[in-house]
Backbone as a ProteinNet text record, in pm:
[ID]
protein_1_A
[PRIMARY]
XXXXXXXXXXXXXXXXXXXXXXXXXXXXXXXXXXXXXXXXXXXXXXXXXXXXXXXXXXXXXXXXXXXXXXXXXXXXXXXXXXXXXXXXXXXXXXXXXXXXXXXXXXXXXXXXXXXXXXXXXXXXXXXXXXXXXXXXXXXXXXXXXXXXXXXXXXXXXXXXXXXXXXXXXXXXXXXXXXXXXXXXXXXXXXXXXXXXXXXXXXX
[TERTIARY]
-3638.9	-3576.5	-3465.5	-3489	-3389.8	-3285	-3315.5	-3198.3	-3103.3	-3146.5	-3113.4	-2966.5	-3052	-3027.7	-2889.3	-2866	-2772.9	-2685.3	-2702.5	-2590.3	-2480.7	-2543.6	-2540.6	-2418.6	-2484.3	-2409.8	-2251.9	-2260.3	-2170.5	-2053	-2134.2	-1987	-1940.3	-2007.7	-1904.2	-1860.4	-1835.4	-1830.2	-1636.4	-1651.9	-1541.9	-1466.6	-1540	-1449.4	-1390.7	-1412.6	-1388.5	-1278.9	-1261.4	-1186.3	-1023.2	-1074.4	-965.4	-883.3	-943.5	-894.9	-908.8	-896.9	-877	-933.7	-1018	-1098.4	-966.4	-1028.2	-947.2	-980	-1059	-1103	-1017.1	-921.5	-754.1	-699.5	-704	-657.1	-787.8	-898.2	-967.1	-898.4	-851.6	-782.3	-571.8	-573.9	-435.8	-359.2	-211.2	-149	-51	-10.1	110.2	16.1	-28	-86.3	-48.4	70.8	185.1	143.7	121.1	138.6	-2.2	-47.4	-177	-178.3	-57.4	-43.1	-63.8	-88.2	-105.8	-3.3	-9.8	78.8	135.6	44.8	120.4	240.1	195.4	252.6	445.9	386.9	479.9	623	522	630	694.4	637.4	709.1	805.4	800.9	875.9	985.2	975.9	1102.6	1201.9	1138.2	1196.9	1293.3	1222.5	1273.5	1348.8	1378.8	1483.1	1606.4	1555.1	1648.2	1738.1	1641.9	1664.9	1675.4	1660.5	1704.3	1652.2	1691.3	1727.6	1615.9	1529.3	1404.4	1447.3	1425.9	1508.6	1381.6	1429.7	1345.8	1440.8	1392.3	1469.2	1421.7	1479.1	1417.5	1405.3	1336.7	1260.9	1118.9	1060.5	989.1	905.6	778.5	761.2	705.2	656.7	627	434.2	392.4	263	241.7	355.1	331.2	225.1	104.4	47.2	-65.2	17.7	-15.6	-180.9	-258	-403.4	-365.4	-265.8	-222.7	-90.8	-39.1	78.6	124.4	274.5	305.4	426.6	441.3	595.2	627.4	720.3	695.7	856.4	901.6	1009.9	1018.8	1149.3	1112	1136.4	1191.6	1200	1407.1	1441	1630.6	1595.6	1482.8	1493.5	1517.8	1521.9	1523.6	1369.4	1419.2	1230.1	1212.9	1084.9	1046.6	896	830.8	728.9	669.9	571.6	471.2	572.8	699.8	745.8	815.3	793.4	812.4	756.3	665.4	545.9	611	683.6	727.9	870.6	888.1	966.3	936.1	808.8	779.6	702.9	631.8	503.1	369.6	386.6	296.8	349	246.1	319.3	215.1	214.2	89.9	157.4	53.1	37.4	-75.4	17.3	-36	-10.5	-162.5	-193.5	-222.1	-105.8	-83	-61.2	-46.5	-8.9	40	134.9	179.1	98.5	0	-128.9	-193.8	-196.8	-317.7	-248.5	-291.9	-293.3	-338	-367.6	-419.2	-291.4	-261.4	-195.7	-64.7	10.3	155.4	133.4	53.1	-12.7	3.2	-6	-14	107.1	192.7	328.4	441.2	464.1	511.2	493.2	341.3	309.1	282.6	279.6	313.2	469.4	570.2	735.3	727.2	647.3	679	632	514.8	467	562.4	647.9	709.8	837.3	874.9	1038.9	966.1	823.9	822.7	769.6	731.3	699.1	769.3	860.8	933.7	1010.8	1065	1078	1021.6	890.9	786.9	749.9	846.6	793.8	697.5	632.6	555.1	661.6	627.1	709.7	589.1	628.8	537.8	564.1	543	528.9	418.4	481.6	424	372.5	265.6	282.1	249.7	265.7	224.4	239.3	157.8	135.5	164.4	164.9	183.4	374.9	406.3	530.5	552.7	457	445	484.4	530.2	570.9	664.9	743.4	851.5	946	943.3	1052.2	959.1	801	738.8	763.2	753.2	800.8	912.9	991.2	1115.9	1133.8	1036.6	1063.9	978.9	860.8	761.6	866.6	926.9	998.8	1116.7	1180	1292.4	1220.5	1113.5	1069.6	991	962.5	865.7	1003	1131.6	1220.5	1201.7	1109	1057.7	1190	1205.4	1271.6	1218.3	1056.5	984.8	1000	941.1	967.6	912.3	934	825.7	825	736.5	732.4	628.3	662.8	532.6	460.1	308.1	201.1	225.7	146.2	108.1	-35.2	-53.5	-205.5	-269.5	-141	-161.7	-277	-214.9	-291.1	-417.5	-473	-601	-731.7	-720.3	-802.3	-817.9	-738.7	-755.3	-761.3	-855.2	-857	-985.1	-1087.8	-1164	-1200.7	-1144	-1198.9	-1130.5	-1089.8	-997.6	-839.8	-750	-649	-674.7	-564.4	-470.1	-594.4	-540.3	-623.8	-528.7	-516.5	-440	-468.7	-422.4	-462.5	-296.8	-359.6	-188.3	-279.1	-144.1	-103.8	-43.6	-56.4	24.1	149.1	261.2	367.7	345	241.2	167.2	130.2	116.2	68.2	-54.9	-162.8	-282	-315.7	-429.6	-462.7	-566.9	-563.4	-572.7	-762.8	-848.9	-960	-937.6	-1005.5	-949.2	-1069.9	-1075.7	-1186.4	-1271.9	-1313.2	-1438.3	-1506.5	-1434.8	-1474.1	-1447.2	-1341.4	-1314.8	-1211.4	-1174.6	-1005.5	-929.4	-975.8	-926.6	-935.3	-834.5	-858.9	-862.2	-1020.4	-1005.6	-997.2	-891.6	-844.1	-759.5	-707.9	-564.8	-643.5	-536	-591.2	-437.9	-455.9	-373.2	-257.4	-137.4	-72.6	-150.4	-189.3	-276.2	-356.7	-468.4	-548.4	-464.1	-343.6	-250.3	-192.9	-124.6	-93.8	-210.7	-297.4	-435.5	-457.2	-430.5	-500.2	-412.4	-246.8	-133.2	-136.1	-139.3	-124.4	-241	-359.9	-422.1	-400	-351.1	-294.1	-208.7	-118.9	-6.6	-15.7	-107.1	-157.1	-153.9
-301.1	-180.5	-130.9	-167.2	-88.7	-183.1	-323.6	-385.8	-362.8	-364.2	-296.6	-192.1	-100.4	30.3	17.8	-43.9	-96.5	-163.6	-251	-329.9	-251.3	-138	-21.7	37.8	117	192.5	131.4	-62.1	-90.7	-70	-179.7	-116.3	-57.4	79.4	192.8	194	176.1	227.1	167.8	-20.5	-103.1	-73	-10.6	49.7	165.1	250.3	407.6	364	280.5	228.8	162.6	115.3	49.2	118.9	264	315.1	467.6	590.4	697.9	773.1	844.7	886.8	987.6	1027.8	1068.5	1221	1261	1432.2	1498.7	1464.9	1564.2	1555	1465.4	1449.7	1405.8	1492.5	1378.1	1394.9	1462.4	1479.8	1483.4	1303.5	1348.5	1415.8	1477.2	1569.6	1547.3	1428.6	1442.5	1423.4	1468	1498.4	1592.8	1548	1574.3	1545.7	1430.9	1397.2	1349	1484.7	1446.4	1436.4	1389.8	1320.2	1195.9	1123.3	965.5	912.9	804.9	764.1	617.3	591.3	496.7	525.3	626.6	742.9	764	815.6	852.3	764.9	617.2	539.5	415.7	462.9	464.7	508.5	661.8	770.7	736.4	700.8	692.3	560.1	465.1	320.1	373.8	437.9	445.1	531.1	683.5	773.1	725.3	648.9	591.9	733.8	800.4	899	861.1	783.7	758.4	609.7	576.6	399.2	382.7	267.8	239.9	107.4	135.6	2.6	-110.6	-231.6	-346.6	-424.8	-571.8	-669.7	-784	-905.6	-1035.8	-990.9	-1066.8	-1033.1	-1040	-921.1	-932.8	-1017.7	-1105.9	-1245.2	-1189.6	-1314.5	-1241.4	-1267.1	-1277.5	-1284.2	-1103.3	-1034.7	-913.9	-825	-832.1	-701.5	-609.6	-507.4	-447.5	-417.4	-369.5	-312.2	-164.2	-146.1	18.8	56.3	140.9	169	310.4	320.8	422.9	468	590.1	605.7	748.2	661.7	770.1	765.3	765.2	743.1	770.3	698.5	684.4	764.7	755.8	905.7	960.9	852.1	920	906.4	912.4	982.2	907	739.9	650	623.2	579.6	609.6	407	430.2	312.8	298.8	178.4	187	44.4	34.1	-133.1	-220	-222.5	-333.8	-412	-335.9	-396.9	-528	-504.3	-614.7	-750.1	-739.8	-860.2	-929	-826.1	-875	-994.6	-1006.1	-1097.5	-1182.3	-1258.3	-1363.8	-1261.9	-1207.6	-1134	-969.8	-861.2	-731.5	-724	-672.8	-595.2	-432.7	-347.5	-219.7	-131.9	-111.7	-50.3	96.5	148.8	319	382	457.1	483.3	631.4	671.8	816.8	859	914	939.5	988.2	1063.1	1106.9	1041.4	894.5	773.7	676.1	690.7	600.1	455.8	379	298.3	243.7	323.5	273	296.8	356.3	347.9	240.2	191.2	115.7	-113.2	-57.4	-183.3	-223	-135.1	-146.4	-210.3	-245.8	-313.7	-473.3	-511.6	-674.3	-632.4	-542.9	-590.5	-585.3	-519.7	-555.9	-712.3	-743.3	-900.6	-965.8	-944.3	-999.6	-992.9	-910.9	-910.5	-1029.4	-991.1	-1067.5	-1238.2	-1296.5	-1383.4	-1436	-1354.5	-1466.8	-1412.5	-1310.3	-1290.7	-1350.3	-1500.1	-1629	-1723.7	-1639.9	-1694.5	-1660.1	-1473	-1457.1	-1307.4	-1296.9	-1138.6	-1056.9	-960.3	-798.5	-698.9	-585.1	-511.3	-404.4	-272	-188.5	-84.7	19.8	137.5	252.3	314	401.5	543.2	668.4	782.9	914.6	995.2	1111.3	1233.8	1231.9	1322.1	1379.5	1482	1511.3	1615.3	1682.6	1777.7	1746	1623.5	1533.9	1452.3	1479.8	1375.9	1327	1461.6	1415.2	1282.8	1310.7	1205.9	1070.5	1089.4	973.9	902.1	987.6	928.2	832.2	966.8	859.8	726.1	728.6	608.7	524.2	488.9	439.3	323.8	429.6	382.4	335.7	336.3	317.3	158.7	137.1	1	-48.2	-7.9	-94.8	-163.7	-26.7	-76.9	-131.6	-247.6	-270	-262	-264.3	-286.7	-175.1	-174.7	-78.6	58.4	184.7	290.7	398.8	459.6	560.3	667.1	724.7	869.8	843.8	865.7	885.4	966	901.8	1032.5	968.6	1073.9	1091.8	905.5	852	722.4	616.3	610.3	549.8	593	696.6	769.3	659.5	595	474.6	365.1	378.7	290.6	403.6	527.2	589.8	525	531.9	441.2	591.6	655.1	778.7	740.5	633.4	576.6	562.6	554.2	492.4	441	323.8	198.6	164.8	172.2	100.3	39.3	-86.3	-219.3	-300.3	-305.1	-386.2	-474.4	-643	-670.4	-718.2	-765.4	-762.6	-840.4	-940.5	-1046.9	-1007.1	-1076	-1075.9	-1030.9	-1052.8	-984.8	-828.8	-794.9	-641	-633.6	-763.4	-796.9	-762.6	-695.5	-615.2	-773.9	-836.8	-959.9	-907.5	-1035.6	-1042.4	-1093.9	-1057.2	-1090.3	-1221.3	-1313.1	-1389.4	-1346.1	-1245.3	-1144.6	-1084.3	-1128.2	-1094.8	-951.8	-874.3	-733.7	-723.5	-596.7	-597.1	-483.2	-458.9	-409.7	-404.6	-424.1	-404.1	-248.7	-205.1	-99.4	-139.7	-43.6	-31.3	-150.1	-114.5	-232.5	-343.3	-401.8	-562.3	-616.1	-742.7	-806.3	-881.3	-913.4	-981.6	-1158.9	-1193.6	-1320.1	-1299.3	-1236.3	-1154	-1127.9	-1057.9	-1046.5	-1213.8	-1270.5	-1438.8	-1501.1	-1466.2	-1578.7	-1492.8	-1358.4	-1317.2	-1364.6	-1352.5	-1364.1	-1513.3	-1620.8	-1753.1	-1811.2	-1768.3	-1736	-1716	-1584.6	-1559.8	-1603.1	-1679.7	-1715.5	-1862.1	-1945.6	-2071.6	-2044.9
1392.8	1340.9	1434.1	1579.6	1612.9	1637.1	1612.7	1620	1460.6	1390.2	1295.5	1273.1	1377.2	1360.3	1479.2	1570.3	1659.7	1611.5	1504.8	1436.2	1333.8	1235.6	1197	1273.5	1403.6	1483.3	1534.9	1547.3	1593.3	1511.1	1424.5	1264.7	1207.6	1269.5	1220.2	1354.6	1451.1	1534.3	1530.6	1470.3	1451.8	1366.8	1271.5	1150.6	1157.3	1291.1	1307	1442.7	1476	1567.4	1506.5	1387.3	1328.7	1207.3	1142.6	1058.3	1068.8	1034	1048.7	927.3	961.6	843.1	777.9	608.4	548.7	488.1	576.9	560.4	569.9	594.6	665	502.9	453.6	295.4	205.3	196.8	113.4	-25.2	-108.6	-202.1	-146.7	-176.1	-121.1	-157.3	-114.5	-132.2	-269.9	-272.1	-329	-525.1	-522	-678.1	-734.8	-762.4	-896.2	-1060.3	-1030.6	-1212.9	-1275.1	-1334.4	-1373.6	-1565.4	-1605	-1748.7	-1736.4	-1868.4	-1842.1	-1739.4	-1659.4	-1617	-1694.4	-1781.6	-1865.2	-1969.8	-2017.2	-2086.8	-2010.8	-1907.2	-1790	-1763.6	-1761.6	-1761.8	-1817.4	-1974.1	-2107.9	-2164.2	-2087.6	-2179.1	-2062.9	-1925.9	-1857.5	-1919.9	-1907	-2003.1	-2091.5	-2231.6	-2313.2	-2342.2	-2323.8	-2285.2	-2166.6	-2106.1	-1997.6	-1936.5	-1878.8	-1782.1	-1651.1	-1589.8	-1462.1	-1451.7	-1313.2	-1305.3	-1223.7	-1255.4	-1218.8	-1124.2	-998.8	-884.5	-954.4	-929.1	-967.8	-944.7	-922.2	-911.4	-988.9	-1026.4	-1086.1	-1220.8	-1274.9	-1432	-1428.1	-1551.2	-1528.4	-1627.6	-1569.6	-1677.4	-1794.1	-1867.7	-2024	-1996.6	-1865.7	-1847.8	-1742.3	-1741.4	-1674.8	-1763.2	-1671.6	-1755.1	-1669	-1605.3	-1468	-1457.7	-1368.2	-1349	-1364.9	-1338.6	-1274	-1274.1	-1343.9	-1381	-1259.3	-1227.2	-1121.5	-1152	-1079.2	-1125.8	-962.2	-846.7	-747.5	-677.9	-602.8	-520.1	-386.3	-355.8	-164.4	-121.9	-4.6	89.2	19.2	-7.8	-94.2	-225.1	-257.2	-370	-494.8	-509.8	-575.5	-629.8	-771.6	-810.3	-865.8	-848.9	-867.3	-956.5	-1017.5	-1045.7	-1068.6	-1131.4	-1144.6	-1120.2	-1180.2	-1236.5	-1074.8	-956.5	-851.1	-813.1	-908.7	-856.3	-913.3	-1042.3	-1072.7	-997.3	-888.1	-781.3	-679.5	-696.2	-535.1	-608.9	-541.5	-572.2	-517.2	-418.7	-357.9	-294.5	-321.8	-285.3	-176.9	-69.1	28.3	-44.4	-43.7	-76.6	44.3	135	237.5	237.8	265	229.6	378.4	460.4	580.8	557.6	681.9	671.2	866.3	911.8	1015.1	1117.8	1105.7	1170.8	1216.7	1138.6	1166.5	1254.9	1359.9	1509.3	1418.1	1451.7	1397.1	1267	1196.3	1094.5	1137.9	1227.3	1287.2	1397.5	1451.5	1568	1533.2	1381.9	1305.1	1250.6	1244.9	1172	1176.9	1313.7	1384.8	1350.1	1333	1296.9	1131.5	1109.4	932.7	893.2	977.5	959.3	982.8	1068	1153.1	1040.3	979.6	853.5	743.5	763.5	595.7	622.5	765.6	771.2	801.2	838.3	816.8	709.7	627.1	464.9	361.3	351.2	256.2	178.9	273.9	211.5	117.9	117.3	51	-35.9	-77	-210.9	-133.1	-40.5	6.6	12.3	-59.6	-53.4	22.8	97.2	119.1	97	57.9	-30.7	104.1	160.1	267.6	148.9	171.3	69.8	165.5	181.2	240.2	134.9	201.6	140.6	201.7	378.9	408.7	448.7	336.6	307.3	440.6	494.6	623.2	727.7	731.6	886.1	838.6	755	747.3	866	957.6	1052.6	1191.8	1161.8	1251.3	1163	1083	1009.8	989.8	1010.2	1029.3	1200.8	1275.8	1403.5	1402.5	1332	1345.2	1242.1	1148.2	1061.4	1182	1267.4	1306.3	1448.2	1498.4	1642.6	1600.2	1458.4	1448.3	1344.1	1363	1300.1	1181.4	1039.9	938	861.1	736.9	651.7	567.6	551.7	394.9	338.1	215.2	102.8	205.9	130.4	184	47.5	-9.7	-104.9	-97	-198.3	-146	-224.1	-211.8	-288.2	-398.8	-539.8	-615.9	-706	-758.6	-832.3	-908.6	-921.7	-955.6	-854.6	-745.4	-656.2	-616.3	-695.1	-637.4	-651.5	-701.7	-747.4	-626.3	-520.3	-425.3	-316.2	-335.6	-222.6	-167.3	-13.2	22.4	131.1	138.5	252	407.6	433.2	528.6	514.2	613.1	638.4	781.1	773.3	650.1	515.4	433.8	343.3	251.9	231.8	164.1	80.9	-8	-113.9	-148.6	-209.5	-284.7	-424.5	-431.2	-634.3	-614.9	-741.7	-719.3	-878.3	-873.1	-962.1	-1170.6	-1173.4	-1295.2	-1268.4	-1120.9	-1132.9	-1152.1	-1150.5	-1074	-946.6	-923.2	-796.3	-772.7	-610.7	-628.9	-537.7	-585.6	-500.9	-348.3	-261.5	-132.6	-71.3	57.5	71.4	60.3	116.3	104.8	-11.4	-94.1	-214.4	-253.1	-155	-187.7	-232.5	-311.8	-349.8	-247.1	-120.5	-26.1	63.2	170.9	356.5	378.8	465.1	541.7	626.2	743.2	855.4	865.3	1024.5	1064.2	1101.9	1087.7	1134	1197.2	1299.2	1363.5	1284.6	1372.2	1322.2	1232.9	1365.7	1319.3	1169.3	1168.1	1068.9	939	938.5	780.8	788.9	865.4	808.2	723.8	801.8	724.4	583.2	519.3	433.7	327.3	378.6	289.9	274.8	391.7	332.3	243.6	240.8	196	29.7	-28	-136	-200.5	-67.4	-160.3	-178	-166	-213.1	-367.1
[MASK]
+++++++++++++++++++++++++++++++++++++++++++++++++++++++++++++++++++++++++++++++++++++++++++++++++++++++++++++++++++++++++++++++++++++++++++++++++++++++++++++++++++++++++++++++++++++++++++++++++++++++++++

């Protein structure tokens, strides 16, 4: 029992080490849009009210898990159909507060500029709008290029009570199973650690 009870203690202990609990947001902030969001971003398509960034085409096998509709920090809006941009998206759920998840950022830029050749896009997502200007410095201090956007009520479905919390999707807008048999990484993990998950996926 008490070895048990020691094994217990360690793993949270690894998991409280590697991710940042999410009591500071357990209801994140940016919960804006509580209409359908399929709805949402239908009615943008088809009124063609503003320009939805995307690149490529999207295939005739696209048929998302989860539909979004949010924009980055200038104000360019974006949604699912990113996904039919890459072969592979990482969708990483960070926030400026979380040590751990500005700590990692650095080898997931390194991750993006080395397999992006390959088809991985990565996709930052945050919520906290209260610190933009720390964000701006963590942005320009880990020399991000990948995507970055703000949270909204869409993504609530991959909340986990932690940050980093990551999930990808592959080019259909399939939220993908991971080795583990999970459809998400809590907490950071190493440069080494994201190569193996992504080469991995992108077999």
């Amino acid at each position: 029992m008490k070895k048990l009870i020691s094994v217990l203690l360690s793993a949270s202990l690894i998991l409280g080490l590697a991710s940042c609990g999410n009591a500071k947001n357990t209801k994140r902030t940016r919960d804006r849009d509580e209409e359908d969001p399929t709805t949402a971003a239908a009615y943008k398509v088809e009124k063609g009210d503003e320009t939805i960034l995307t690149t490529g085409t999207v295939p005739a096998t696209f048929s998302p898990d989860f539909t979004f509709s949010t924009t980055d920090r200038d104000g360019n809006t974006y949604d699912e159909r990113i996904f039919s941009s890459g072969m592979l998206t990482m969708v990483n759920f960070w926030e400026p507060w979380c040590g751990p998840c500005v700590n990692e950022m650095p080898d997931i830029e390194k991750l993006y500029e080395n397999y992006k050749d390959m088809g991985l896009q990565v996709v930052g997502v945050y919520s906290e709008t209260s610190m933009e200007n720390d964000v701006t410095q963590i942005l320009k201090d880990s020399k991000i290029q990948y995507l970055i956007l703000n949270y909204t009520s869409e993504f609530d479905q991959f909340q986990t009570g932690y940050v980093p919390t990551t999930i990808f999707v592959n080019r259909n807008g399939q939220v993908l199973t991971l080795p583990d048999g999970e459809q998400s990484v809590i907490g950071s993990q190493s440069y080494d650690e994201w190569a193996t998950t992504v080469e991995y996926l992108l077999k």
